[in-house]
Backbone as CSV, one residue per row, in Angstrom:
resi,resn,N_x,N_y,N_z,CA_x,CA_y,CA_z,C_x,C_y,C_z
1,UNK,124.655,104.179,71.624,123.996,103.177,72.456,123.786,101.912,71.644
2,UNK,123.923,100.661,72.171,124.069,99.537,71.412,122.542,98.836,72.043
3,UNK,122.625,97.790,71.107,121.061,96.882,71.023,120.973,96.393,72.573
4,UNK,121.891,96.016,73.388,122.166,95.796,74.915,121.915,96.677,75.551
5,UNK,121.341,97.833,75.241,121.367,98.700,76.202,119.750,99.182,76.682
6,UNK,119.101,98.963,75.415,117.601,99.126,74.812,116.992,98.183,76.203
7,UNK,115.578,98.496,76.527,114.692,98.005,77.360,113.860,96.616,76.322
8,UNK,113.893,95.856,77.516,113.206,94.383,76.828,111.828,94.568,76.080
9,UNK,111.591,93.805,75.315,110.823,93.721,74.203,109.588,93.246,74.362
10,UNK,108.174,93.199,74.355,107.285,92.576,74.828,106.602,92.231,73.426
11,UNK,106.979,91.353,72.593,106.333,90.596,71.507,105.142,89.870,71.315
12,UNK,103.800,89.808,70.504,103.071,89.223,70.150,103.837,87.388,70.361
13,UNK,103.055,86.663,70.422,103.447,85.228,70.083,104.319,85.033,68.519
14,UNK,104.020,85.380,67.856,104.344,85.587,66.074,105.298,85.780,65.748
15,UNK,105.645,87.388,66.278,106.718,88.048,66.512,107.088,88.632,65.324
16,UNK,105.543,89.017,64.814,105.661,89.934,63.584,104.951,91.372,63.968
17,UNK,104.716,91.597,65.011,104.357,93.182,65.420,105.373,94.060,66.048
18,UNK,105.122,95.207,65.032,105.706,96.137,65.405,106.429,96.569,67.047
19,UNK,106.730,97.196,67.242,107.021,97.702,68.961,107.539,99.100,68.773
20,UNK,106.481,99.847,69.657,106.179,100.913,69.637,107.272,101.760,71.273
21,UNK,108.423,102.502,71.013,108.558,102.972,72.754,108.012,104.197,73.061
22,UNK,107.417,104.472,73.762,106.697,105.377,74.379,107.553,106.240,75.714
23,UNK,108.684,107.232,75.480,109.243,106.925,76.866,109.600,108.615,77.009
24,UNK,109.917,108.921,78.838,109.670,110.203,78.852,109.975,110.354,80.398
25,UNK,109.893,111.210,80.749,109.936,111.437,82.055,108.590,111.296,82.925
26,UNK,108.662,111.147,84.310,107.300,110.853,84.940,106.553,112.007,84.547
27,UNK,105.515,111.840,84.257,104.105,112.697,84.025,104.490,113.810,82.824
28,UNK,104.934,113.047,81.849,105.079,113.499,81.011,103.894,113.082,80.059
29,UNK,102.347,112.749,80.271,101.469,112.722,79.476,101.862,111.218,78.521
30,UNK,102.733,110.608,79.039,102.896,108.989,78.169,101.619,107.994,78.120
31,UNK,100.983,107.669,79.368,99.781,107.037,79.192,98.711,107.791,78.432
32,UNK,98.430,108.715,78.934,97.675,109.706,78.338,97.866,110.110,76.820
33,UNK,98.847,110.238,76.556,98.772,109.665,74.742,98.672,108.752,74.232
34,UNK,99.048,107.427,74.985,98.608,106.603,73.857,96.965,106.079,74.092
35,UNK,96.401,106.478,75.560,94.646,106.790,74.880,94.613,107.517,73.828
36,UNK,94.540,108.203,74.239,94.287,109.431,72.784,94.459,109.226,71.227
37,UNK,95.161,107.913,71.139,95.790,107.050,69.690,94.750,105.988,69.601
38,UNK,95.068,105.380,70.915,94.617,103.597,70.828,93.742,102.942,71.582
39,UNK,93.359,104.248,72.433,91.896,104.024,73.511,92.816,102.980,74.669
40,UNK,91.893,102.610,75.583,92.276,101.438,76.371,93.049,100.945,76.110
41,UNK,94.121,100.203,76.452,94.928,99.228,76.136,93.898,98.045,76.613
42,UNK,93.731,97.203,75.406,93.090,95.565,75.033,93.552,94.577,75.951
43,UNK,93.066,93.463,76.497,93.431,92.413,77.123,94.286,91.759,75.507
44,UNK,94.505,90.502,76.306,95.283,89.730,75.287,94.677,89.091,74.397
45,UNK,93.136,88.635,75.108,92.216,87.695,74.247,91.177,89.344,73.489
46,UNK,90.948,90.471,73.790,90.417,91.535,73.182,91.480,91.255,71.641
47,UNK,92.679,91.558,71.861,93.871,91.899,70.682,93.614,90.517,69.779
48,UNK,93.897,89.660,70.300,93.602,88.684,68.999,92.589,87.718,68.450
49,UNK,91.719,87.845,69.551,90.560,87.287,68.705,89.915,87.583,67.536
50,UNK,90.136,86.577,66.702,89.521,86.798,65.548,89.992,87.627,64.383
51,UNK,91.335,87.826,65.132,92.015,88.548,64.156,93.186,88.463,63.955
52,UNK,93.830,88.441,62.309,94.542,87.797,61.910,96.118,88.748,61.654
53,UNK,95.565,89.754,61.835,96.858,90.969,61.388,97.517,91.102,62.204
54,UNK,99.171,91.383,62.364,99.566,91.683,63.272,99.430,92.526,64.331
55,UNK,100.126,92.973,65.542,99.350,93.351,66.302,100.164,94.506,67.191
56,UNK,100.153,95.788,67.464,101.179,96.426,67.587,101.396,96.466,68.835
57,UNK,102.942,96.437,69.861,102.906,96.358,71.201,103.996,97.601,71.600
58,UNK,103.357,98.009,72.406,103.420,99.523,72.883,104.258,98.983,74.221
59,UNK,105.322,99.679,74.145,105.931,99.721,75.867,106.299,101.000,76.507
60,UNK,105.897,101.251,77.301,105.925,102.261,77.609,107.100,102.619,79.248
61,UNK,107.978,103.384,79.031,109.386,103.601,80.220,109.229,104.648,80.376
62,UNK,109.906,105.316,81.736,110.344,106.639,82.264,111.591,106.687,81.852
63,UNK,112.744,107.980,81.159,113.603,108.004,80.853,114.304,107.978,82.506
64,UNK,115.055,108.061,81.956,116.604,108.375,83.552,117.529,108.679,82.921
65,UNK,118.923,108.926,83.817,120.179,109.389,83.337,120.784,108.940,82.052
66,UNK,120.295,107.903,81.799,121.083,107.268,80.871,119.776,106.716,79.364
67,UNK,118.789,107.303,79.473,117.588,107.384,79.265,116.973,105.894,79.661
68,UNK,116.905,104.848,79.478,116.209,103.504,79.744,116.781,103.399,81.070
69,UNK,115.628,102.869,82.090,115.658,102.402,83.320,116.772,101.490,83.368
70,UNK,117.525,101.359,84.265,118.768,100.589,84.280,118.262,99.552,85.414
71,UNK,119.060,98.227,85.877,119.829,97.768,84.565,118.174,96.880,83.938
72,UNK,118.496,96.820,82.674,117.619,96.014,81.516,118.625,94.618,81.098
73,UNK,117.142,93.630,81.181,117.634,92.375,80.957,118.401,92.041,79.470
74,UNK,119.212,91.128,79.360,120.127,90.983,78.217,118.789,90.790,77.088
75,UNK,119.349,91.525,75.702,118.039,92.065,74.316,118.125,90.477,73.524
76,UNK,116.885,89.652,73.386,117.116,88.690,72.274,117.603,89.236,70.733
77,UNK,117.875,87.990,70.569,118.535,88.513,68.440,117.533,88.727,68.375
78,UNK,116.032,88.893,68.630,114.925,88.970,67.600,114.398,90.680,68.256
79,UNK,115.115,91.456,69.123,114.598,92.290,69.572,114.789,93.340,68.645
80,UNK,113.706,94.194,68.485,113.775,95.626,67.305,112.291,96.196,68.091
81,UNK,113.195,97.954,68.476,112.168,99.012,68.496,112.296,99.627,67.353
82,UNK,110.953,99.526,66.853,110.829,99.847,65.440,110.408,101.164,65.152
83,UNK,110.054,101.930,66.409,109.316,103.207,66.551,109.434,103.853,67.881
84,UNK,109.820,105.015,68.044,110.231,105.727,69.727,109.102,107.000,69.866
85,UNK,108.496,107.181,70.640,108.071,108.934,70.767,108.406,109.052,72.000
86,UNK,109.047,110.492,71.846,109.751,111.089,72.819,108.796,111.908,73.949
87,UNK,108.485,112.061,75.011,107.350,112.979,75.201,107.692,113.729,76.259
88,UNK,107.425,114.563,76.354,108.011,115.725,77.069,106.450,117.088,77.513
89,UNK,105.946,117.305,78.908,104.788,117.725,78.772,105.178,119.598,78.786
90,UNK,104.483,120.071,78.124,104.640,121.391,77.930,104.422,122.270,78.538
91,UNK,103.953,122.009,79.594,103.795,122.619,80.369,104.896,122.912,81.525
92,UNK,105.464,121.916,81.446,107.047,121.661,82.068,108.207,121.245,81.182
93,UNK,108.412,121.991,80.519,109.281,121.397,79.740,110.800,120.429,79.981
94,UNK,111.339,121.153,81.507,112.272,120.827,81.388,113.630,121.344,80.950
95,UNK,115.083,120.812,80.891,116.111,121.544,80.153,116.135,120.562,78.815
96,UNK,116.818,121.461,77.658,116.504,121.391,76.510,118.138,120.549,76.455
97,UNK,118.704,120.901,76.836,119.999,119.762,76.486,119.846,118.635,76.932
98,UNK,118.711,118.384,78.218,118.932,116.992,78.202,117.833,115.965,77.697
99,UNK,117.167,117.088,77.030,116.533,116.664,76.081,117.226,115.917,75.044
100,UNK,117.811,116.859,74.348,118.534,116.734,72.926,119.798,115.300,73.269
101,UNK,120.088,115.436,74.492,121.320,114.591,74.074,119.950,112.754,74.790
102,UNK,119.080,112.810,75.047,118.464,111.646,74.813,117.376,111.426,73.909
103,UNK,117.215,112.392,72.995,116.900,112.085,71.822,117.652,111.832,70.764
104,UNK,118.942,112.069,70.581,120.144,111.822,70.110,120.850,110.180,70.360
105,UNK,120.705,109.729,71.166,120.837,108.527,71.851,119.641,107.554,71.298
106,UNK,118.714,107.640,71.289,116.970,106.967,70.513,117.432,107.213,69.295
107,UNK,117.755,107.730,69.178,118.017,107.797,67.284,118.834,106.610,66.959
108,UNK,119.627,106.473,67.507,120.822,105.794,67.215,120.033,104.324,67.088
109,UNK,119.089,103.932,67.381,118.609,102.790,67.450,117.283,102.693,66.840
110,UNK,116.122,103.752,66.446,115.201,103.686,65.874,114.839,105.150,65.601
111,UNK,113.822,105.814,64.146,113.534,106.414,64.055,112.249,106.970,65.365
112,UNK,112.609,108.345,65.951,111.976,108.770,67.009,111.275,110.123,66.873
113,UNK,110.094,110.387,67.176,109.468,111.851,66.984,109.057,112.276,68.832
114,UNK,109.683,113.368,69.007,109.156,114.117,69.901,107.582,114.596,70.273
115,UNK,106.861,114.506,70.880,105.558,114.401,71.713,105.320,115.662,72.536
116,UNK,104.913,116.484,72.170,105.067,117.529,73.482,103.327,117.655,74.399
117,UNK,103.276,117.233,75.073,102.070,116.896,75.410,101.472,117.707,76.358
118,UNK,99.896,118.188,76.409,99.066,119.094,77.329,99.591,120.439,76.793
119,UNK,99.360,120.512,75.602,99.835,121.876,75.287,98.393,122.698,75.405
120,UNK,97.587,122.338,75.871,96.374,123.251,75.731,96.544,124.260,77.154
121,UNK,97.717,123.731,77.897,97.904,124.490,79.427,98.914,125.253,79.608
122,UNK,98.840,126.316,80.470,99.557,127.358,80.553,101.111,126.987,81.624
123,UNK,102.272,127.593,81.007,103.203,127.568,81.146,103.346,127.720,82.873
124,UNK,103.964,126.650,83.880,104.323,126.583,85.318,105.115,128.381,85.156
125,UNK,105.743,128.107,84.328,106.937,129.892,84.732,106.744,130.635,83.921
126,UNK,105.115,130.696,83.226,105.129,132.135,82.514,103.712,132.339,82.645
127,UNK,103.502,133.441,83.635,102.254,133.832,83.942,101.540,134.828,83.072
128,UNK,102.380,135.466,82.266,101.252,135.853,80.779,100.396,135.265,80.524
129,UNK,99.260,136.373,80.265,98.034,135.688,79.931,97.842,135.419,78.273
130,UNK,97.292,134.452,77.994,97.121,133.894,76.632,98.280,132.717,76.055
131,UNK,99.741,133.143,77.019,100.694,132.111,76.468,100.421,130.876,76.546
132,UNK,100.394,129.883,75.613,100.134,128.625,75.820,101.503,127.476,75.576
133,UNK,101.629,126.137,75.564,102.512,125.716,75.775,103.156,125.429,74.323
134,UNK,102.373,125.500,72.849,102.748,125.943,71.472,104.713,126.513,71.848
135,UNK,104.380,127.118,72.664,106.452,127.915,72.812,107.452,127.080,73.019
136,UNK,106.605,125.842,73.862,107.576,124.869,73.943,108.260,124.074,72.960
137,UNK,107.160,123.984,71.794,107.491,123.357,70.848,108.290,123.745,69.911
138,UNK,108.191,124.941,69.926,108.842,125.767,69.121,110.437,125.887,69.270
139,UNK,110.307,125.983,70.937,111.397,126.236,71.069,112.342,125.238,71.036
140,UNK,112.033,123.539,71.405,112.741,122.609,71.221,113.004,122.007,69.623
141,UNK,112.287,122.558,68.683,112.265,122.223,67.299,113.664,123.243,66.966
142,UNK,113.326,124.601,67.099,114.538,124.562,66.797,115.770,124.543,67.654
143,UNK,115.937,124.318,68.837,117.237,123.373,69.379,118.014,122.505,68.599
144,UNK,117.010,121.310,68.584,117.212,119.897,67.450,117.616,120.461,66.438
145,UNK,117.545,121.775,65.795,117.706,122.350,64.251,119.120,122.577,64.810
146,UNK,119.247,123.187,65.412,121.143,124.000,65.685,121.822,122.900,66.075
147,UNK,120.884,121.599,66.697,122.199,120.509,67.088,122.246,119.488,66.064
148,UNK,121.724,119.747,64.733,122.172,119.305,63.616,120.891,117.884,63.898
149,UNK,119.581,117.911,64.921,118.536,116.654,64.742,117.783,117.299,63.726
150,UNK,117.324,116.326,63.085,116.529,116.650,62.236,114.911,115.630,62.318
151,UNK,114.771,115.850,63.719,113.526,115.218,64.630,112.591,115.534,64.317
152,UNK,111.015,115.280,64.168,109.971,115.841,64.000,109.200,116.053,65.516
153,UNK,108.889,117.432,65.383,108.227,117.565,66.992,106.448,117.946,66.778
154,UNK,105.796,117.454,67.507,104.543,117.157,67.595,104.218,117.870,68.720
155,UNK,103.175,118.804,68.600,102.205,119.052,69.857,101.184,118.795,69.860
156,UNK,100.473,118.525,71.291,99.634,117.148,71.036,99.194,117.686,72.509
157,UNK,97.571,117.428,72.272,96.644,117.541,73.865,95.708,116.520,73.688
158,UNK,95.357,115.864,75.150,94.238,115.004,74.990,92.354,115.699,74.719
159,UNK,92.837,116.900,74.865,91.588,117.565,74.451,90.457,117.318,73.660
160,UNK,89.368,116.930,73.163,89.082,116.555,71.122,88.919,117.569,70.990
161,UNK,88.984,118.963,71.491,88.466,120.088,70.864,89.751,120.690,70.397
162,UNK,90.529,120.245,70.705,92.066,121.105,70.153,92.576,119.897,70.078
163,UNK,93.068,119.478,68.531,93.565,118.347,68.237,94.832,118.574,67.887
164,UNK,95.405,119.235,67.366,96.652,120.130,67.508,97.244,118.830,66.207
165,UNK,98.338,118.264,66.720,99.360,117.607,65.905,99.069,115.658,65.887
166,UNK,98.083,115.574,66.800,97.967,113.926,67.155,97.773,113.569,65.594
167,UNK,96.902,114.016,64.816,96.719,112.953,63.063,98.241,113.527,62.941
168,UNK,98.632,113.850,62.633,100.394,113.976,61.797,101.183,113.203,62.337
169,UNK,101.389,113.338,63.925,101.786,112.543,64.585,101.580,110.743,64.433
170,UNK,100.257,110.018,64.129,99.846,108.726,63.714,100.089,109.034,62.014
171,UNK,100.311,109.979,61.105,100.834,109.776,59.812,102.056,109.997,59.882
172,UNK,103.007,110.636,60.916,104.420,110.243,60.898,104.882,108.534,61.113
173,UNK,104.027,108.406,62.237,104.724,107.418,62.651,104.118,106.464,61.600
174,UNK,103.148,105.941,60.819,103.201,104.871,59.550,103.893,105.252,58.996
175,UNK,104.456,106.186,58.374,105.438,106.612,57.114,106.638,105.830,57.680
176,UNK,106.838,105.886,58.869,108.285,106.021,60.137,108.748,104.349,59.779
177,UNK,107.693,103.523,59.639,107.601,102.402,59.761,108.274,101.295,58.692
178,UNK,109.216,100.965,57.874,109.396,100.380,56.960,109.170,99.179,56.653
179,UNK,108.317,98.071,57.265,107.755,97.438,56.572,106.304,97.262,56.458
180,UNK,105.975,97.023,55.858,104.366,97.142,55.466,103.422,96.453,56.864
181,UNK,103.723,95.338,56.782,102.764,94.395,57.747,103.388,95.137,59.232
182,UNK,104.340,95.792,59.219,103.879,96.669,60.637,102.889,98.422,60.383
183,UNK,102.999,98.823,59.104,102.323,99.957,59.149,101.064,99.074,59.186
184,UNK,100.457,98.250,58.509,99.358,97.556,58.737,98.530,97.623,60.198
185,UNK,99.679,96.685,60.937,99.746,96.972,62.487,99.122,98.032,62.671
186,UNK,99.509,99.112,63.051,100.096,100.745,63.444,97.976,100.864,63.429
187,UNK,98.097,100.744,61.719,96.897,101.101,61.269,95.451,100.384,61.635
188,UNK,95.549,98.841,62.023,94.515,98.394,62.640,94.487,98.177,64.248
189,UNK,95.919,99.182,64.693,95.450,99.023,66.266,94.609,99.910,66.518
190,UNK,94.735,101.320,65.357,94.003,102.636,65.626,92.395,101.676,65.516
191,UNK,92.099,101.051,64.263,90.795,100.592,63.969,90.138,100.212,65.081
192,UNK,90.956,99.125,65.888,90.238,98.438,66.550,90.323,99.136,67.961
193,UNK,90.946,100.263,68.214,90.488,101.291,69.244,88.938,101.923,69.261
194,UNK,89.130,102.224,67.790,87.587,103.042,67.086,86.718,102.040,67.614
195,UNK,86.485,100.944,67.255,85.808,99.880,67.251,85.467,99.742,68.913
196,UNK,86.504,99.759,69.674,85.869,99.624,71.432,85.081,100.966,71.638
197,UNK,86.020,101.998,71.526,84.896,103.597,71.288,83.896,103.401,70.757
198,UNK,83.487,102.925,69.351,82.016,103.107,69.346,80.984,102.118,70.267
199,UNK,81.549,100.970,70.256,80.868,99.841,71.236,80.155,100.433,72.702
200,UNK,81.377,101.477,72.926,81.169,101.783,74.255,80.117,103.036,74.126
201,UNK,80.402,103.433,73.075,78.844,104.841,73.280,77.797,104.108,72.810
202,UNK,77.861,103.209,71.959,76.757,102.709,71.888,75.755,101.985,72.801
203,UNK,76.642,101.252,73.955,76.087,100.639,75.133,75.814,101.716,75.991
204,UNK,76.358,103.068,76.227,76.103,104.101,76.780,75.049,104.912,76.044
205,UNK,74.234,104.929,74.834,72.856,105.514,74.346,72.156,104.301,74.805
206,UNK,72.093,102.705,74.334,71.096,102.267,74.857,70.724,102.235,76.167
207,UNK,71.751,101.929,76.953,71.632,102.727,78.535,70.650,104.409,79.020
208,UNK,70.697,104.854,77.942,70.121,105.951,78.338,68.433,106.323,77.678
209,UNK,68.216,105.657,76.409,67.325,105.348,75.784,66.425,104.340,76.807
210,UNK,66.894,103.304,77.536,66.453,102.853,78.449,65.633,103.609,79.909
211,UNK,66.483,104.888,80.022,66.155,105.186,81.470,65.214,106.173,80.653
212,UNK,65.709,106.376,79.301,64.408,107.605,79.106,62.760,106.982,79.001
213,UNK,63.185,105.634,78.272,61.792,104.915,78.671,60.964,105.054,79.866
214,UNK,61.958,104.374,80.671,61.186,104.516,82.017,60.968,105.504,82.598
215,UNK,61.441,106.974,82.386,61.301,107.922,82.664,59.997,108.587,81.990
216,UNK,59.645,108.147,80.488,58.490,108.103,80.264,56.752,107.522,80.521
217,UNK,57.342,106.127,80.758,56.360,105.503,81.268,55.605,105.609,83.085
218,UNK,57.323,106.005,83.462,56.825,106.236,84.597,57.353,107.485,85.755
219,UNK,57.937,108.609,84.830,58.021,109.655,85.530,56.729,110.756,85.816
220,UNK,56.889,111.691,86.177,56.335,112.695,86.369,55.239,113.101,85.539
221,UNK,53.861,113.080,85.983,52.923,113.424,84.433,52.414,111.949,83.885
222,UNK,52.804,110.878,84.396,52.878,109.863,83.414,52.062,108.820,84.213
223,UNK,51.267,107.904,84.534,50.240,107.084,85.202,51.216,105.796,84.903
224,UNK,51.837,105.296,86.060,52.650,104.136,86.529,51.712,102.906,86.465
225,UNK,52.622,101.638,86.140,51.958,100.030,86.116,51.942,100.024,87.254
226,UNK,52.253,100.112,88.373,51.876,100.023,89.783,51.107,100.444,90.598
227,UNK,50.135,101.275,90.162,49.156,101.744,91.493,49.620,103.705,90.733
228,UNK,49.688,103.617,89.705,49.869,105.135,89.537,51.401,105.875,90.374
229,UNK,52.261,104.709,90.661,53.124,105.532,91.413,54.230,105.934,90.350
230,UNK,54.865,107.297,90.395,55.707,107.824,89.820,57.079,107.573,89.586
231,UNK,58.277,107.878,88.899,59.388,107.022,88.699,60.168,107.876,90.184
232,UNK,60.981,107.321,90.885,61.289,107.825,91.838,62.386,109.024,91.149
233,UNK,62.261,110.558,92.126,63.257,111.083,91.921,62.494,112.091,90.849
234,UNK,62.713,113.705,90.865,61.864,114.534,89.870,62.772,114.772,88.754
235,UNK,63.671,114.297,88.551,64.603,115.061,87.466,64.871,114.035,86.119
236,UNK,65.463,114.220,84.842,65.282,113.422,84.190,66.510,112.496,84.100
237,UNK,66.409,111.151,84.088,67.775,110.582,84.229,68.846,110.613,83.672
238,UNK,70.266,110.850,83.932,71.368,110.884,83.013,72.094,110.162,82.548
């Protein structure tokens, strides 16, 4: 597959950030991983205000026959996917050759790691109890082994209680990366994900520190600024 064939490029102004493809079949868990990496996707003025590092841009496609949505507009000289994850949900896996021969095809144009996503759920066609979707992975790792890929495959749930492969997966892909000021990238899009996550629990305790106030001052048991009247509602707020 040649640079013409690749899906258009969505560049920072700069045009020193990375580009990340994210691509897979429908409901193959693609949005849903890259929360799980990078939280929300940022407005434009969130991403660069105030900040000076490059900035990593994620595009995200449904594969098809030919894997990229057809037809795609002609690629500028300045276009480079610098990074692919393949994702495939485990729970459906799918056939494994046509897997392999469009991960075989992504290669040819950027280093790519396989994604196997929602592995915390039980197999559509295997009603054994305890099997989980771990088989899938297994089983497409070594596919890629007999068809001579030498791919890295990741299993990966949005769960936090089963974190499975997502950190290896964000330390593959910086390693994946060869120049610095894009692992940079890679590394302060994760930051500044952290950074909206904590913002946001934090506005979500004072929110609640709030209602517990008033739930003190003026729930149940408690003598109200108004005439002794009680906080409406007997239960404690959530």
């Amino acid at each position: 597959m040649s640079l013409q064939d690749a899906p258009p490029a969505h560049f920072s102004a700069d045009g020193d950030g990375p580009l990340l493809l994210v691509t897979g079949e429908s409901r193959a868990g693609k949005s849903t991983l890259i929360r799980a990496i990078f939280g929300e996707t940022p407005t434009g003025e969130e991403r660069f205000c105030g900040d000076q590092a490059p900035s990593l841009e994620i595009l995200e496609t449904r594969t098809s026959g030919n894997v990229w949505p057809a037809p795609s507009p002609p690629a500028r000289s300045d276009q480079t996917i610098h990074l692919a994850w393949y994702c495939l949900a485990g729970d459906a896996p799918g056939t494994t050759e046509d897997h392999i021969r469009k991960i075989r095809m992504i290669r040819t144009i950027t280093p790519v790691a396989v994604v196997i996503t929602r592995c915390d759920l039980k197999w559509f066609n295997d009603p054994s109890p305890g099997e989980y979707c771990s088989q899938a992975g297994r089983s497409l790792d070594r596919a890629l082994r007999r068809a001579g890929l030498t791919t890295p495959v990741f299993e990966t749930t949005a769960d936090p209680d089963i974190p499975l492969d997502l950190t290896n997966l964000t330390k593959w892909s910086i390693g994946a990366l060869a120049r610095e000021n894009h692992r940079q990238a890679f590394v302060e899009s994760q930051h500044r994900a952290l950074k909206r996550n904590l913002a946001l629990a934090y506005a979500v305790w004072q929110e609640r520190r709030r209602r517990k106030i008033i739930y003190v001052k003026f729930g149940p048991g408690a003598r109200g600024r108004y005439g002794g009247r009680p906080f409406p509602g007997k239960y404690f707020p959530k």
